[in-house]
C-alpha positions as CSV (number, residue, x, y, z in Angstrom):
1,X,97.1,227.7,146.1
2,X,98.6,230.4,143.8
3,X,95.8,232.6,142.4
4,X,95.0,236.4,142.9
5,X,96.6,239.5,143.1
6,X,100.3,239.0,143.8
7,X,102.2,242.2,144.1
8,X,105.7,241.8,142.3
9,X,107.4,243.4,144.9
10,X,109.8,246.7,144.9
11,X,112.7,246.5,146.9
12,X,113.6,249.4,149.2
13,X,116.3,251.4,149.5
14,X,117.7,253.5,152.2
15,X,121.0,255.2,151.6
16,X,121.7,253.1,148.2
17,X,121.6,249.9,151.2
18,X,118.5,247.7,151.1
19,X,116.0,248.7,153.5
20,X,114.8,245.6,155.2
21,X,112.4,247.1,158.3
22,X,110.9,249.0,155.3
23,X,110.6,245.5,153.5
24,X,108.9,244.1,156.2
25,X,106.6,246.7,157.1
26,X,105.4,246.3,153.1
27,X,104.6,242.7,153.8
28,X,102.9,243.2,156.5
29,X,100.6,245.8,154.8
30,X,99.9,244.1,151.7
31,X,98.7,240.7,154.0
32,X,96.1,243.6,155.5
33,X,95.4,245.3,152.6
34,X,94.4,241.6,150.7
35,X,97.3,240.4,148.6
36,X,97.3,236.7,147.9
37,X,101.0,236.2,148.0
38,X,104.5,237.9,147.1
39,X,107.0,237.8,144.0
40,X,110.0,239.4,145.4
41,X,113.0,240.2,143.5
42,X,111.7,240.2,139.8
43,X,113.0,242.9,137.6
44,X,110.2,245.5,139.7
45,X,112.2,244.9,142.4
46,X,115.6,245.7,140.9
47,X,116.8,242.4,140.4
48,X,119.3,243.6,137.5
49,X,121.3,245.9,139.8
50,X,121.1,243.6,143.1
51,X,124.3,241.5,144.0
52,X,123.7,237.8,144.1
53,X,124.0,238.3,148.0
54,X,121.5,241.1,148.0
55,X,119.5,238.8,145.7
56,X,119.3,235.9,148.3
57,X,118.5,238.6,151.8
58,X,115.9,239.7,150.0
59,X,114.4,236.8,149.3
60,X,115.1,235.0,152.6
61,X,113.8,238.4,154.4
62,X,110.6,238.0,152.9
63,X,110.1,234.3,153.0
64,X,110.9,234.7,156.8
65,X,108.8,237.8,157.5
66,X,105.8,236.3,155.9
67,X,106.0,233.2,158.1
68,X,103.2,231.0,155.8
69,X,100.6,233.7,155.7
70,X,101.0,234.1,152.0
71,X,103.0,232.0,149.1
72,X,106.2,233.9,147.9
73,X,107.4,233.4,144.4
74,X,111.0,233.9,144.3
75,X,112.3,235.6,141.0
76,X,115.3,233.0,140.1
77,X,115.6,234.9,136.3
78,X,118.7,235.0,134.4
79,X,120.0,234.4,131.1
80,X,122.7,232.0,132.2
81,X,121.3,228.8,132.8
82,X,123.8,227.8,135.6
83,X,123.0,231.0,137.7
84,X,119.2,230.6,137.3
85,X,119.8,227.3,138.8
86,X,122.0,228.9,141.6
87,X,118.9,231.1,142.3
88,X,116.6,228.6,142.1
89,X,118.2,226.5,144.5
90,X,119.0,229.3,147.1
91,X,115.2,230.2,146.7
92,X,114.3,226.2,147.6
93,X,116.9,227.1,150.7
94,X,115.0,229.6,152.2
95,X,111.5,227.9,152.1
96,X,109.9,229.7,149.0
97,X,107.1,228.6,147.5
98,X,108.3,228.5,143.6
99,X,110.2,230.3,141.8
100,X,109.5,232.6,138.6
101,X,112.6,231.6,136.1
102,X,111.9,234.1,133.3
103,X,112.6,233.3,129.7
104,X,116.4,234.3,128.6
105,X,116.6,237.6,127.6
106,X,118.9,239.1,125.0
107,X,121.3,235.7,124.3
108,X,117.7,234.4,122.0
109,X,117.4,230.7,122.5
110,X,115.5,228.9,120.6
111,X,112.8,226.4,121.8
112,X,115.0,223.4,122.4
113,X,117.0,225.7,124.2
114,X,114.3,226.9,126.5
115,X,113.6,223.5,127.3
116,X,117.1,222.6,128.5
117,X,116.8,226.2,131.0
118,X,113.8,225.3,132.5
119,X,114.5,221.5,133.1
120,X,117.4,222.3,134.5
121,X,115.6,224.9,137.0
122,X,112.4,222.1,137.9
123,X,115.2,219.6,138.6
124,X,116.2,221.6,141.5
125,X,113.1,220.2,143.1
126,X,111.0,223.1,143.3
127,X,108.0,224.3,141.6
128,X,108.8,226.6,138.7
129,X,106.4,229.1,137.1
130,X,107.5,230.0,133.4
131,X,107.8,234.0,132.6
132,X,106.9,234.4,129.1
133,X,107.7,237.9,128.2
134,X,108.8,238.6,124.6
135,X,108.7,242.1,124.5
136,X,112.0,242.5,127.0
137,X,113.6,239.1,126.3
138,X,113.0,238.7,122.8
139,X,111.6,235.2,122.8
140,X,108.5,233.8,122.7
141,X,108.3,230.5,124.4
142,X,105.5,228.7,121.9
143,X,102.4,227.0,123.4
144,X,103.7,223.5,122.3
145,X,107.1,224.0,124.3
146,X,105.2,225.4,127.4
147,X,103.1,222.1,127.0
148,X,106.0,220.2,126.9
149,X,107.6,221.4,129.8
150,X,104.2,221.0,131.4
151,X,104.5,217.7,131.8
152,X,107.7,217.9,134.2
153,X,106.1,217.8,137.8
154,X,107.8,221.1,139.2
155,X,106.7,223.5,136.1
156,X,103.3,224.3,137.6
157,X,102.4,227.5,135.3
158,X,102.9,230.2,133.2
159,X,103.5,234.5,134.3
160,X,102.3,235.5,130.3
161,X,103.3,238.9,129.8
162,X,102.5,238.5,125.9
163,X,99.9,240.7,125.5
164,X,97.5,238.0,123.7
165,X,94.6,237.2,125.7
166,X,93.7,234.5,123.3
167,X,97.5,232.5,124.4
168,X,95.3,231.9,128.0
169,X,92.4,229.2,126.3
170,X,95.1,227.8,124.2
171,X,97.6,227.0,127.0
172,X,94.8,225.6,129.0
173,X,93.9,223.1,125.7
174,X,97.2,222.2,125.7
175,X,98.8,222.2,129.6
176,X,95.6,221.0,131.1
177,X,92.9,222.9,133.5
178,X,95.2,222.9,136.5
179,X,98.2,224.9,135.1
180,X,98.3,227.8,136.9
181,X,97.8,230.6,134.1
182,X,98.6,234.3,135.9
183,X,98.7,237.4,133.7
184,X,101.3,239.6,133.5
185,X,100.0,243.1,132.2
186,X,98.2,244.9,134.7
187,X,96.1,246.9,131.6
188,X,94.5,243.4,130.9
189,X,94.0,241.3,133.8
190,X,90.5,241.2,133.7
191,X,90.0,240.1,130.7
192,X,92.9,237.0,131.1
193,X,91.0,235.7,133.8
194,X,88.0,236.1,131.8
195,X,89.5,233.3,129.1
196,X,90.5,230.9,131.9
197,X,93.1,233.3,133.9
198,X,93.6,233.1,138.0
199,X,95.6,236.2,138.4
200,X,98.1,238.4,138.1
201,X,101.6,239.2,139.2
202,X,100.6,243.2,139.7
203,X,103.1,246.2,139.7
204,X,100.5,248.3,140.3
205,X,99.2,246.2,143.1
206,X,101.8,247.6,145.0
207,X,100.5,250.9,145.5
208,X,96.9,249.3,145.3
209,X,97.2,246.2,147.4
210,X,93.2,246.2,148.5
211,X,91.7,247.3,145.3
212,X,93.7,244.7,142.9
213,X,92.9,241.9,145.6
214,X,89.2,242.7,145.1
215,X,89.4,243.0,141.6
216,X,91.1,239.7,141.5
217,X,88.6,238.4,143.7
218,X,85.6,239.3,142.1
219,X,86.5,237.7,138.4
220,X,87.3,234.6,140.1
221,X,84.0,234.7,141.5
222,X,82.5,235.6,138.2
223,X,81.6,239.0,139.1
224,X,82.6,240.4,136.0
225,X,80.4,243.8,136.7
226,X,81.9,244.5,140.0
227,X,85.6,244.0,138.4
228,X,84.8,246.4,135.4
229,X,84.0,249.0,138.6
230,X,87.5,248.2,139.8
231,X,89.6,248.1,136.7
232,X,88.1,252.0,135.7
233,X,89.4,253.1,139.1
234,X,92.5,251.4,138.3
235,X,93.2,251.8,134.6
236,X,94.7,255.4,135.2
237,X,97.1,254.1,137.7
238,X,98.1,251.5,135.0
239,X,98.7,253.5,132.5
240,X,100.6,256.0,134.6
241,X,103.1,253.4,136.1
242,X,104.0,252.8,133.0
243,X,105.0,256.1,131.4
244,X,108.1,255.3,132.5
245,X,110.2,252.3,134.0
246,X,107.3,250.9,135.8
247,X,109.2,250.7,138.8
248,X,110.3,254.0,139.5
249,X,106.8,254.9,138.9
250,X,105.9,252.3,142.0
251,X,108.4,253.2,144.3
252,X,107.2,257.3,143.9
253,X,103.6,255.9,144.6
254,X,104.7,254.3,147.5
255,X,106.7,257.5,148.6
256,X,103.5,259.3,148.6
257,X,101.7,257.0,150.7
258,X,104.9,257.0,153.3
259,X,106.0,253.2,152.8
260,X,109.2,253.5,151.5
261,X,111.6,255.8,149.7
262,X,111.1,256.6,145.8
263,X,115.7,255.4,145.6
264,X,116.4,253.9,142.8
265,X,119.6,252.2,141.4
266,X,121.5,253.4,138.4
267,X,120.4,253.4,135.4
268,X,117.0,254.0,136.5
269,X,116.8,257.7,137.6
270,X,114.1,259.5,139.4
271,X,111.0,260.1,137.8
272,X,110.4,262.7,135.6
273,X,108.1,266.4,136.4
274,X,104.9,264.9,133.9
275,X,105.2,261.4,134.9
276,X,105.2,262.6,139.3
277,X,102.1,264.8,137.7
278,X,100.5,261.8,135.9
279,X,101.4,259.7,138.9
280,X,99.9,261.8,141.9
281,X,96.3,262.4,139.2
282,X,96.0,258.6,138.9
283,X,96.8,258.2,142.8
284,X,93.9,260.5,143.3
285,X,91.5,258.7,141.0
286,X,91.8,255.4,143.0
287,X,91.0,257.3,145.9
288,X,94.5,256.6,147.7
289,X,95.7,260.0,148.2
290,X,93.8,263.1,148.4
């Protein structure tokens, strides 16, 4: 089952090399820390300046490395329909769960074109959940296509990154009670599982494995109190991650509690004076640095 807090994992660097015993020690923690699964190789973990070969190790290292314990959702996003089929394919190949195909970005289909990308990625014969983010591909997929594409056996549910909490009751209306809805804004995940949500592909969860599982945990079990608690101790941390690329903000959160290095890839740079300040306050506030 897909549900919960699923961290949307960095990937590590070591030299401007991928780090993969720093890879696997992450999977390991988050599995003790609480996290319900893994979506490696999304844009927070640098998909846009991997090579297609990097691409596929990381993916394979973390199907392998998490031996069953968890699902992994392999990001298989590109703008080129062929090559999101490539990566969708090579995910099937090394036993991963589904993979997130993210809306194209920057060429603008329209909604007949959306449909063509995603049939052709759930023909590859695996399950496929949708990305809808419009803010960073400029397109919105509309709730009648995502309904449509519903209906195709591998498309299983929606990442919605939209920013409308009321797009969760009316994808459910129209794709049925067992599409798996997961929110894609950390700011607002409480509230999407309160209109029919079952969780959220995190950035922040990253740094705050065990506190976004709980929070996670405790909506799904209607304890809507006990998240609120949560969500003030983690709204700080959301906000910061965010003051600048969210995932340079991740991987210097994770350099401070000694998991990984804070490298980046060009053109990302190292985070800025205010945002490390920002950073290391909201760290505090969670309680996971003193």
């Amino acid at each position: 089952m897909i549900n919960g807090s699923l961290p949307a994992l960095i990937t590590p660097f070591k030299n401007g090399l991928l780090d993969r015993d720093a890879l696997k020690k992450l999977v390991d923690w988050h599995i003790d820390q609480g996290s319900d699964g893994f979506v490696p190789v999304g844009t927070t973990g640098e998909s846009p300046t991997l090579s297609h070969e990097e691409h596929d190790l990381v993916v394979r290292t973390v199907v392998d490395h998490t031996a069953g314990r968890v699902p992994v959702i392999a990001g298989a996003g590109s703008n080129n329909t062929a090559e999101t089929v490539r990566l969708v394919k090579a995910a099937k190949l090394t036993g991963a769960d589904a993979a997130l195909v993210v809306t194209p970005y920057y060429n603008k289909p329209t909604q007949l074109g959306l449909k063509t990308h995603f049939l052709a990625a759930a023909d590859c014969g695996l399950d496929i959940i949708i990305y809808n983010i419009p803010g960073r591909s400029s397109v919105d997929m509309s709730v009648e296509t995502m309904a449509e594409l519903a209906e195709h056996k591998n498309i299983i549910g929606v990442k919605d990154a939209t920013g409308d909490l009321s797009r969760v009751p009316k994808q459910r209306l129209a794709c049925g009670e067992d599409f798996i809805q997961l929110s894609g804004e950390d700011a607002t995940a409480l509230g999407f599982n309160a209109h029919g949500g079952i969780g959220c592909i995190s950035v922040t969860a990253n740094m705050a494995p065990a506190l976004s599982a709980q929070m996670q945990e405790a909506t799904l079990a209607g304890d809507f109190k006990k998240a609120l608690k949560i969500t003030d101790k983690l709204m700080p941390l959301h906000l910061a991650t965010f003051q600048e690329p969210g995932l340079v903000s991740t991987k210097y959160g994770l350099s401070k509690l000694g998991l990984c290095s804070p490298e980046v890839r060009a053109p990302l740079v190292e985070l800025s004076a205010n945002a490390k300040s920002a950073m290391d306050a909201a760290l505090r506030h969670a309680d996971l640095i003193s």
